[in-house]
Structure formats: structure tokens, C-alpha cells
C-alpha positions in Angstrom: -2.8 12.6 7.9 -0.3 10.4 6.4 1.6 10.6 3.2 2.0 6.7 3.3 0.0 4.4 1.3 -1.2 1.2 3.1 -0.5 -1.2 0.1 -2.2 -4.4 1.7 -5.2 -1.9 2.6 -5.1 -0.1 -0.9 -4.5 -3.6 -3.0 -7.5 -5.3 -0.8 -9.7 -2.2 -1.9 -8.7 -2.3 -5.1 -9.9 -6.3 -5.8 -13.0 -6.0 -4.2 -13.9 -2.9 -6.5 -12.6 -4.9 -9.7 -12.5 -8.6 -8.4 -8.8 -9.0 -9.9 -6.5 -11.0 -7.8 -4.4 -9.2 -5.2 -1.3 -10.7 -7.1 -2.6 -9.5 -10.6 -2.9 -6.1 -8.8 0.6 -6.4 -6.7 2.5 -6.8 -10.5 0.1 -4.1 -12.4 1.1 -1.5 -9.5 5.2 -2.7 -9.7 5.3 -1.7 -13.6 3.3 1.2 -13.1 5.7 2.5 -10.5 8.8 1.6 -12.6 7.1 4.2 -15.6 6.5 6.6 -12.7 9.9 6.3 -11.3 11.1 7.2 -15.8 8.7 10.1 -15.9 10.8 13.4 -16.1 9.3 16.2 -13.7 8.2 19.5 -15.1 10.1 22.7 -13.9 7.5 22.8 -10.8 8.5 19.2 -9.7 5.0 17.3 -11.0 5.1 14.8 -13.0 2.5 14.5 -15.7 1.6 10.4 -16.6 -0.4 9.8 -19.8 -3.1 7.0 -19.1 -3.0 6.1 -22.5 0.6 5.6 -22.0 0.7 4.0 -18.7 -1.6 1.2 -19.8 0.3 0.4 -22.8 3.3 0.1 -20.8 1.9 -2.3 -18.4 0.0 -4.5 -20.8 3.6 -4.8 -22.8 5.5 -6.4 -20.2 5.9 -10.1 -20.6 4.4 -11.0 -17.1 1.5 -9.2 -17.5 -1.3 -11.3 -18.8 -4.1 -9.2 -18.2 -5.8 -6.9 -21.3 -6.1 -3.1 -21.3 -9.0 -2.5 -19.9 -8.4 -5.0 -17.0 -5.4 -2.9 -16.5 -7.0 0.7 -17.1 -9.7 -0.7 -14.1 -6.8 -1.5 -12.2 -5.3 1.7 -12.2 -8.4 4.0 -12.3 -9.6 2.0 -8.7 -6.0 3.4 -7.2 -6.5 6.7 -8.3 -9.9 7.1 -6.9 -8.1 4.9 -3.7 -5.1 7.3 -3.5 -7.5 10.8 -4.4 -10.5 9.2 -1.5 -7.0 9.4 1.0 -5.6 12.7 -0.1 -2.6 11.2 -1.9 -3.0 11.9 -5.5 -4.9 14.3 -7.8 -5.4 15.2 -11.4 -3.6 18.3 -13.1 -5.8 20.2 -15.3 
């Protein structure tokens, strides 16, 4: 299996579950990798993202017209997308 995400495939699935445009989707995904990339890793090299947190990050930047829970759909469709491939998972 491959640790690479196909982001054409992944963005495609991702506006046909929430019928958001692709582009909508495209910027939502840039900011959210830009928190990801701040995010400090715990001792055993995970990173731990707040929702709450992500979302209100997003929805503050200035090219980012979309409301929370636009965003929070957005962003809950890749997780099940990325957690469906074997990429992602929740810590409990």
C-alpha cells in the first residue's frame, strides 16, 4: 500500500461527498497543512490537532470565505478519505 495521498483523487471525493468546489477544497487543505506543519510532536513523534482549533484557523484566514461548518465538512470528508486508505487515524 502506499503512504501517498492522491490529492486530485482525494479532493474529487471529497466534493462529491460535500458538493464544495474542488478549489474551495484545494485552499481549505493548504491552511490546514500550514497548522499541521506548526503543530509540535509529542515525545513519541504524533502530533495531536484540536478540530476545534483547526477549523478556527482556517475560517480566520482572509482567503477563506467559507463558514465553520462548511470547513469542519471539509475536513471531516478527508479524515474519513485518509482513515478509508490507511493514512490517518484518531488517538484516543
Amino acid at each position: 500500500m502506499s503512504d501517498e495521498v492522491n490529492e486530485q483523487e482525494m479532493v474529487t471525493v471529497i466534493s462529491a461527498e460535500t458538493k464544495v468546489d474542488p478549489t474551495l477544497i484545494r485552499l481549505v487543505l493548504k491552511h490546514e497543512l500550514a497548522f499541521i506543519n506548526k503543530a509540535k510532536a509529542n515525545a513519541k513523534g504524533e502530533v495531536d490537532i484540536d478540530n476545534d482549533d483547526l477549523v478556527d484557523y482556517v475560517t480566520s484566514q482572509r482567503d477563506v470565505q467559507l463558514d465553520e461548518l462548511t470547513v469542519e465538512t471539509i475536513l471531516d470528508a478527508e479524515m474519513d478519505y485518509l482513515m478509508d486508505k490507511g493514512l490517518a487515524g484518531y488517538i484516543d
